[in-house]
C-alpha positions in Angstrom: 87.6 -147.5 8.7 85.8 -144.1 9.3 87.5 -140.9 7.7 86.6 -138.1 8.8 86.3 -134.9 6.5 87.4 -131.8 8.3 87.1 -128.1 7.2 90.0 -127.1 4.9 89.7 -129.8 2.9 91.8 -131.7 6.0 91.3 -135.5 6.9 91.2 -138.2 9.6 91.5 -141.9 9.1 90.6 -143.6 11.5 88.3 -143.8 15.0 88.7 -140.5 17.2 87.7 -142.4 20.1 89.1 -144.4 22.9 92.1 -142.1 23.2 93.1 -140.0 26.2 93.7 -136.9 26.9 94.8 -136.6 22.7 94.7 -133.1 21.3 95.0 -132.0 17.4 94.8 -128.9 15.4 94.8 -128.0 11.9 96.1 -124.6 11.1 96.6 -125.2 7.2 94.8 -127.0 4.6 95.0 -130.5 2.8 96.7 -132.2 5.5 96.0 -136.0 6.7 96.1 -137.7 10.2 96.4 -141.7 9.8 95.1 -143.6 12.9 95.5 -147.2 12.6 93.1 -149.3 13.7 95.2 -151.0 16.7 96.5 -147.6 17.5 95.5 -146.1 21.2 96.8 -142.2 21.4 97.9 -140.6 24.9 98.8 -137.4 26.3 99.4 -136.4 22.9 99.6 -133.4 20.7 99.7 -133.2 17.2 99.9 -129.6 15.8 99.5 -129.2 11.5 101.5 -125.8 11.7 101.2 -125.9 7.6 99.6 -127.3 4.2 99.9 -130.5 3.0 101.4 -132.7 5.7 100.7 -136.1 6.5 100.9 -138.0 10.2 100.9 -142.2 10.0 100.3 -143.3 13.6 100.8 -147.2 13.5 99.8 -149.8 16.0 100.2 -149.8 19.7 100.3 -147.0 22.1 101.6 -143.7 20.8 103.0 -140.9 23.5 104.1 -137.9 21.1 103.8 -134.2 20.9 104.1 -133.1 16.9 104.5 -129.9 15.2 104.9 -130.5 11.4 105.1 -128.2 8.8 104.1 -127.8 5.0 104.9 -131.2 3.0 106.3 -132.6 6.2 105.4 -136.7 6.7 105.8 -138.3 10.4 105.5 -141.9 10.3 105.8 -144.0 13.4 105.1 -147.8 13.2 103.9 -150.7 15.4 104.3 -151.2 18.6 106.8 -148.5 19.5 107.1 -148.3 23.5 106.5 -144.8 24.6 107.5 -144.0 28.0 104.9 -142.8 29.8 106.3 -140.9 32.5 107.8 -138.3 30.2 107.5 -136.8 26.8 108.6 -137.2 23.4 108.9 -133.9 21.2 109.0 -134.1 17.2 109.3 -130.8 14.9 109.2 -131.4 11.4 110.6 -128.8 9.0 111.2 -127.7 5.9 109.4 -130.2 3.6 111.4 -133.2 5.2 110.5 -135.8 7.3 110.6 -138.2 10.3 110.1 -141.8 9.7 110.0 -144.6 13.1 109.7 -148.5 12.3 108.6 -151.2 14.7 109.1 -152.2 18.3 111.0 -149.8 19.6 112.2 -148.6 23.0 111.9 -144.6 23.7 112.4 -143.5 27.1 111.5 -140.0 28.3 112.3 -136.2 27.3 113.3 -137.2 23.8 113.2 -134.5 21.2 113.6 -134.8 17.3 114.3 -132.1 15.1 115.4 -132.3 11.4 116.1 -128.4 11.0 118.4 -126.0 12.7 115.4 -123.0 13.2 118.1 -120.5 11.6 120.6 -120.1 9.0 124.0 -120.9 9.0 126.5 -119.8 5.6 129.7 -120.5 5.1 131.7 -117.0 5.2 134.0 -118.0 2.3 131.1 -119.2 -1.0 128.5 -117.4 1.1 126.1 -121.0 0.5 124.5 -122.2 2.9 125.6 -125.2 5.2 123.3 -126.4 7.3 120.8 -128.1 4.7 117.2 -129.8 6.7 117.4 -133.3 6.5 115.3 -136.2 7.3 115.2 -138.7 10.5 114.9 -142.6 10.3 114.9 -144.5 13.4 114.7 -148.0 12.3 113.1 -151.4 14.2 114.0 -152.7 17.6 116.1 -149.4 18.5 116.4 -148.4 22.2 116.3 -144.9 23.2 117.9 -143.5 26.6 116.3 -140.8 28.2 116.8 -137.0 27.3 118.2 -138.3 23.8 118.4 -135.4 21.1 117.7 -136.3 17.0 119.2 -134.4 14.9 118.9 -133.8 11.0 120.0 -136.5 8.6 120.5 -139.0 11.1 119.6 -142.7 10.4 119.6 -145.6 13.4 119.7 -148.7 11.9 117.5 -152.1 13.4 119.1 -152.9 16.4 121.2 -150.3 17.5 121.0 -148.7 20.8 121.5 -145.1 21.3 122.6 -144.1 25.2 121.0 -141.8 27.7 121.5 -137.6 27.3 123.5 -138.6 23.5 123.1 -136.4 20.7 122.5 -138.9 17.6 123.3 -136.6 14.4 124.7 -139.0 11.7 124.4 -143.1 10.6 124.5 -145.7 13.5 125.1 -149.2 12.2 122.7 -152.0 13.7 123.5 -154.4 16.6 126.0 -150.9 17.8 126.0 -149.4 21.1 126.5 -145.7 20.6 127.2 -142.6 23.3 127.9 -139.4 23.5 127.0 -135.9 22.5 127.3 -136.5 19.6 127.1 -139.9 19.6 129.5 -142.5 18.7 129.8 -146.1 18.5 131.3 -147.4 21.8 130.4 -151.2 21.1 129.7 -153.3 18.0 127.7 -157.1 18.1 125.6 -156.7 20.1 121.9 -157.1 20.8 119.1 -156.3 23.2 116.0 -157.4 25.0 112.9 -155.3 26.0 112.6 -157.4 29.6 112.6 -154.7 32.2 114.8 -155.8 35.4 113.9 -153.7 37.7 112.0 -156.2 40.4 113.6 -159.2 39.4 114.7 -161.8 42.0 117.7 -164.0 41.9 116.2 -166.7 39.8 115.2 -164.4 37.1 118.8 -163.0 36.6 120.0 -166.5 36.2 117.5 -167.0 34.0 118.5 -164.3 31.4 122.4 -164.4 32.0 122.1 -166.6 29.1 119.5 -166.7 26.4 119.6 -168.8 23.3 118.1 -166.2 20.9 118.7 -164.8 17.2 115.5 -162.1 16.6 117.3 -159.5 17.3 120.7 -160.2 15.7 120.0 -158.9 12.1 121.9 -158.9 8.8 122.1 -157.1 6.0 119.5 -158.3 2.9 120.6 -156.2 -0.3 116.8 -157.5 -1.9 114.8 -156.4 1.6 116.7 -153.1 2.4 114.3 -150.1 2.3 117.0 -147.3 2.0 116.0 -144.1 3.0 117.8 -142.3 0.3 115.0 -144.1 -1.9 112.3 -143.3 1.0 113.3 -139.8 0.0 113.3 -139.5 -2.9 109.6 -141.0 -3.4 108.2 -138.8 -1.0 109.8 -135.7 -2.9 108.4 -137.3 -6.1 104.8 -137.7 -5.0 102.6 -134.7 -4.6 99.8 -135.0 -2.5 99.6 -136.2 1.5 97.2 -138.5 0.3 99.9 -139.9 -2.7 102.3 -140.5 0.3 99.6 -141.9 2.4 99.2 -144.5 0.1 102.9 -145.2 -0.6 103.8 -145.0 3.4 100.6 -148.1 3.9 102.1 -150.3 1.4 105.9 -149.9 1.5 106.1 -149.4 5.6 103.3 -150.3 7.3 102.5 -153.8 5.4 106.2 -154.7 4.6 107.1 -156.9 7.9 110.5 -158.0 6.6 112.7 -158.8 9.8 116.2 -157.0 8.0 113.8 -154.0 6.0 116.4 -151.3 8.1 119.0 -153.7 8.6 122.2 -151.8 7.8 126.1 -152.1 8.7 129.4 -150.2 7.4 130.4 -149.9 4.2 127.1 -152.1 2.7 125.4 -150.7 -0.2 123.5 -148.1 0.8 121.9 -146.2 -2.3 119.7 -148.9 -3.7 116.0 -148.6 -5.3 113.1 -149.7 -3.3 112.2 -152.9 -3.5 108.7 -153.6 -4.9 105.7 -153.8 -2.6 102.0 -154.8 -3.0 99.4 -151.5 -3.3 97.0 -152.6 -0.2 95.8 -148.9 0.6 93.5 -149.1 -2.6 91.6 -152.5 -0.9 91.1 -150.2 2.4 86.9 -149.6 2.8 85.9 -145.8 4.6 83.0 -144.6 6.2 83.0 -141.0 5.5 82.0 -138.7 8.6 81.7 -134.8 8.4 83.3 -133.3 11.2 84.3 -130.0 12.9 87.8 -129.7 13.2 89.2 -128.6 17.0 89.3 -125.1 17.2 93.0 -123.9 17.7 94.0 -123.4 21.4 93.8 -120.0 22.5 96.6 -117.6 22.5 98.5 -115.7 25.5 96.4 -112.9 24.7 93.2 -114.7 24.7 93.7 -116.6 27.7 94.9 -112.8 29.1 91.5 -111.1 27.9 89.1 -114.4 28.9 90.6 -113.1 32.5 90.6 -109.8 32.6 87.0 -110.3 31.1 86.3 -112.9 34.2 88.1 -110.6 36.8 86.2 -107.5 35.3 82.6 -109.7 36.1 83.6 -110.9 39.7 84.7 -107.1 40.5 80.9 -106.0 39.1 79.3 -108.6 41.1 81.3 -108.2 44.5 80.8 -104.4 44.2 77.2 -105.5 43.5 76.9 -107.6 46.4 78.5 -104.8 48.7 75.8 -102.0 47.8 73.2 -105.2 48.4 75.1 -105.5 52.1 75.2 -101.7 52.7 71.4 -101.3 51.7 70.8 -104.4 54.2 72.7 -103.2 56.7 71.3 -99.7 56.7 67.6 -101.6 57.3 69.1 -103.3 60.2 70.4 -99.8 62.0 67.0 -98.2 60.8 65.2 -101.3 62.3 67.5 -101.5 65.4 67.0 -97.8 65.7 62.9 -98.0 65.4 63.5 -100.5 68.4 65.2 -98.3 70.6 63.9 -95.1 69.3 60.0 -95.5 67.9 59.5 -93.2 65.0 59.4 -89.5 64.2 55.8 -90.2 63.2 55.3 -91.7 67.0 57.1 -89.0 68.4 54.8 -86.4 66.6 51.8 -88.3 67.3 52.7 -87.4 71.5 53.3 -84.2 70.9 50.8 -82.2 73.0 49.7 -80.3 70.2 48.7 -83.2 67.7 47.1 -84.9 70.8 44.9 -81.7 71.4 44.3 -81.1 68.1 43.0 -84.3 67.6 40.5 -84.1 70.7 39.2 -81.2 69.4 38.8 -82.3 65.7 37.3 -85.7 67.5 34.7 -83.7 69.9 33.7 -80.8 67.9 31.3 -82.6 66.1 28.4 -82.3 68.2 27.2 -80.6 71.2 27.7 -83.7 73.8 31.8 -83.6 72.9 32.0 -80.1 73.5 30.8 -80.1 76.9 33.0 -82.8 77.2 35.8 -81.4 75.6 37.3 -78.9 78.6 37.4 -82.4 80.8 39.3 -84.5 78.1 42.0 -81.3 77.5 42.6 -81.3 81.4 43.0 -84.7 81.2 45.7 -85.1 78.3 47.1 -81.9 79.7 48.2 -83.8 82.9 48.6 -87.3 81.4 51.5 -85.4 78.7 52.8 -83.6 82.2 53.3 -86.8 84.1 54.9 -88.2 81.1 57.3 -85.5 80.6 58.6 -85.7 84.1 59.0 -89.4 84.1 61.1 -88.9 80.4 63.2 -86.1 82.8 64.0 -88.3 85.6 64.5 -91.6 83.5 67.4 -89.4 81.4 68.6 -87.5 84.4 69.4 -91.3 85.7 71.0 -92.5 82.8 71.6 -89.7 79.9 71.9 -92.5 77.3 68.4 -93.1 77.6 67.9 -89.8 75.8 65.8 -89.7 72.7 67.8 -88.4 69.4 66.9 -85.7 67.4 63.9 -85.3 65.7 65.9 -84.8 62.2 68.0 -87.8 63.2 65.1 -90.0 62.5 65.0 -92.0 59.4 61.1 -91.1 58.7 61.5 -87.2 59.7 60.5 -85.8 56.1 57.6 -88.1 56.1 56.3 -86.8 59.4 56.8 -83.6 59.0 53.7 -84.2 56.9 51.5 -84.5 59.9 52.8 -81.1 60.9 50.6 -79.6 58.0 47.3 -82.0 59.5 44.5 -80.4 60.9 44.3 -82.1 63.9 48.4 -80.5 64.5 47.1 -77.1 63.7 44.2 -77.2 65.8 46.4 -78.0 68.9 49.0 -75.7 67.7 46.6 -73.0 67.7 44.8 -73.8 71.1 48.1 -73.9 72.9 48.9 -70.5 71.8 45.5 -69.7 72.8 45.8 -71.2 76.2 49.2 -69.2 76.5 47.5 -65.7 76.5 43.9 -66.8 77.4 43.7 -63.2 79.5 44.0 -61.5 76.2 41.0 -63.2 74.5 43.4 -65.9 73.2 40.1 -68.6 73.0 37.9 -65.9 71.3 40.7 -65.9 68.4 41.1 -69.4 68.2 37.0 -70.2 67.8 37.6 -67.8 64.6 40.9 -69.3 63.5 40.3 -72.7 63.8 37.4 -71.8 61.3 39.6 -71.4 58.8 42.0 -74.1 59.5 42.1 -76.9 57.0 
């Protein structure tokens, strides 16, 4: 058997897997976890809320949700039948315990508890009445749904405790008992696990009549394990690991039919009978191991989403300055398309195309002659153009080119403003303009000094 050796000087016996959907947590120190070796665990949680605790989960199937506290033992047996379709709750208090036998019948939305959470006094001797007390449910019990245990209650083998009862004192075996709180309705008795639900004619024949004694039990003074004597060894011994020991040998490996056998007015307050120490022959493999962090807190779970929300809102706002930029190169692009630039625009100005014959032609002697030719010629061409730009808005004013500011490029252009080839044609057009007042003398001396 493995045994695994958690922080906190906390322990497992037993293989952690091959369970479903199990979940435990160690909040103290010291405390022990017994999984059998037959035992399967599901849709369980097991909470150590303390120090010192000790949970012995026999054979079978076990369905359970446990919160223990300091010096607290729960110890459920073999082959207990857990309802799966609901839960069964156990909180263990106040140094006492819960203790299950064998084969048993638990139906859903159970809950155990051996303490009331407060205190109650009585007004007259202000002491204090409501003492925490242990639970025993014996072997071969059958639970009805939404049953409530209360402290110091003890079921005995046999018994059968009805559906929405509150069991809060001793219930003789072979009993029917009802109620809230529950009390016996019907004595001699005995049951069967067979479940009727789909059964045919035949079949109820069948079981009308069965010739059966494993459930009737008696009282056996030499085999009766009392739990005032469970009690008081478990208050005697000091260590889980003490009542480990004690809770392997005198429950788990003590298979006596009548152990919790128990009717009125028997002896009750008898020692333990003597039992074989097995736990000592028991071989473990030991296995360091990281205990399961503790579940997170409301607050936690609050700051993991505000911490979650907090990144989606940086990453949408994020992905809208990404869509803004995007879409502001698709109305720049679509704008180019129907608009050219403010470079373009520039670039047909009739100055810059002037400008830039002359830089182009005044190089040698060939381009000045031919220079007056090529002027006329853009002259007219930038004319023509001009009227056709007139008439095409005059038809439709949408057509209509924005302003020059308007243009996404219109710093960068005005950059070719301060080009020589611009200047040049600025200056020749004013020279053109008052050409009868020596206008082309001045610009053969100021486009000298043009850069």
């Amino acid at each position: 058997m493995q045994r695994h050796l958690l922080e906190n000087n906390n322990v497992i016996y037993g293989e952690l897997n091959g369970h479903t959907n199990f979940k435990y947590n160690f909040i103290g120190k010291n405390n022990i976890l017994f999984i059998s070796q037959n035992c399967k665990i599901k849709n369980s949680n097991i909470n150590f809320c303390g120090d010192n605790a000790l949970v012995f989960l026999g054979d079978g199937v076990n369905i359970l949700n446990i919160s223990l506290n300091s010096q607290c033992v729960f110890y459920t047996g073999n082959n207990n039948y857990y309802n799966p379709s609901g839960q069964r709750t156990l909180m263990l208090s106040e140094r006492k315990n819960i203790i299950i036998g064998n084969d048993n019948l638990f139906s859903s939305a159970i809950w155990f508890r051996n303490a009331d959470p407060h205190l109650i006094y009585d007004a007259k001797t202000n002491k204090r009445i409501n003492q925490t007390k242990s639970i025993y449910i014996a072997d071969h019990v059958w639970v009805g749904q939404e049953v409530a245990f209360l402290k110091g209650c003890f079921v005995a083998s046999g018994a059968i405790i009805g559906t929405r009862s509150v069991a809060t004192k001793m219930y003789y075996s072979n009993t029917i008992n009802a109620g809230s709180p529950a009390k016996q309705i019907k004595s001699d008795i005995f049951w069967l696990g067979n479940c009727v639900h789909n059964w045919d004619e035949n079949m109820t024949e069948k079981f009308n009549h069965v010739l059966k004694d494993d459930f009737k039990y008696s009282y056996d003074k030499s085999e009766f394990l009392s739990p005032k004597a469970i009690e008081e060894r478990l208050e005697a011994l000091n260590s889980p690991y003490e009542k480990l020991e004690f809770v392997y040998d005198a429950l788990y490996c003590n298979k006596n039919k009548n152990r919790f056998a128990y009717f009125k007015d028997c002896p009750y307050d008898l020692e333990l009978p003597k039992f074989k120490s097995m736990f000592k022959d028991l071989k473990f493999q030991d296995t360091a191991f990281k205990t399961t962090p503790p579940p997170p807190t409301l607050q936690d779970e609050i700051n993991r989403l505000k911490k979650e929300t907090d990144e989606i809102r940086q990453e949408l706002l994020k992905t809208k300055t990404e869509l803004k930029n995007k879409n502001n190169e698709l109305n720049t692009l679509n704008f180019t398309l129907n608009n050219g630039t403010a470079k373009l625009r520039i670039y047909n100005q009739l100055n810059y195309k002037i400008g830039k014959a002359i830089a182009q032609n005044k190089k040698s002697p060939l381009g000045y002659i031919k220079l007056p030719f090529i002027l006329s010629y853009i002259h007219n061409e930038h004319k023509k153009d001009q009227l056709t730009y007139q008439d095409k808005i005059k038809k439709n004013p949408k057509l209509a080119l924005p302003k020059l500011q308007d243009y996404p490029d219109y710093k960068e252009a005005l950059k070719i403003k301060d080009s020589l080839e611009y200047k040049l044609g600025e200056e020749f057009i004013k020279a053109s303009k008052n050409w009868y007042k020596g206008g082309f003398v001045k610009f053969m001396f100021s486009a000298k000094k043009l850069k």
